[in-house]
N, C-alpha and C positions, 0 to 999 in steps of 0.2 A: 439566460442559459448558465447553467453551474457548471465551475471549472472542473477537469478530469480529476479523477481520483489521484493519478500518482503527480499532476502539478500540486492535488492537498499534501500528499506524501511528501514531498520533497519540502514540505514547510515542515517536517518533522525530522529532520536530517540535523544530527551532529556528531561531531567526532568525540564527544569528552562524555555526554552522555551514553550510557549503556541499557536505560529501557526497553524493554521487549519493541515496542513500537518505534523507536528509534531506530534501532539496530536490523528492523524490518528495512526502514526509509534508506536506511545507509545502504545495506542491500539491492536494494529495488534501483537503487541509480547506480547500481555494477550491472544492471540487469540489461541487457542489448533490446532481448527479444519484448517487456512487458507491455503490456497495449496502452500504452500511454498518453494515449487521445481517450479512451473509453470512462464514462460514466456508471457502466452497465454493471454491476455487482455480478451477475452469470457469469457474463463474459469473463471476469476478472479471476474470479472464483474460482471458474474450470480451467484460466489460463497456470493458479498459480499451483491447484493440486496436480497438476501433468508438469511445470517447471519450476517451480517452487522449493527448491531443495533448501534454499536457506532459510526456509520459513518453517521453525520446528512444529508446530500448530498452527490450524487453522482459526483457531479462536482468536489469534491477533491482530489475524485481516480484519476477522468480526468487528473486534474492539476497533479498530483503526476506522473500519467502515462507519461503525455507530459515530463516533467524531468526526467523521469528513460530512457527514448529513447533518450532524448539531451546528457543525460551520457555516453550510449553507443555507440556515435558516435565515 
């Protein structure tokens, strides 16, 4: 079983760095509501373009996504 998406997330979390995908993780763990048990790319997908305000593009999830599947390989 592969870990949730945002337990990958939160291995991408720092306060000194400022990459796009960082500053996603940093975010995402201010975030209350994100489904943070889920695997499911949809689900995550549709959760973050309805509350996602911090996430200026969606292409970062993308990129974020493709790296949490290269992890779980």
């Amino acid at each position: 079983m592969r870990t949730s998406f945002y337990h990958y997330l939160m291995t991408e979390r720092d306060p000194h760095k400022k990459d796009t995908i960082t500053l996603f993780a940093n975010e995402a763990y201010l975030d209350v509501g994100f489904p943070k048990q889920s695997d499911d790319y949809q689900k995550i997908s549709h959760y973050l373009e309805l509350n996602g305000d911090y996430l200026p593009e969606m292409s970062i999830f993308d990129e974020a996504w493709e790296r949490y599947l290269e992890k779980d390989k």
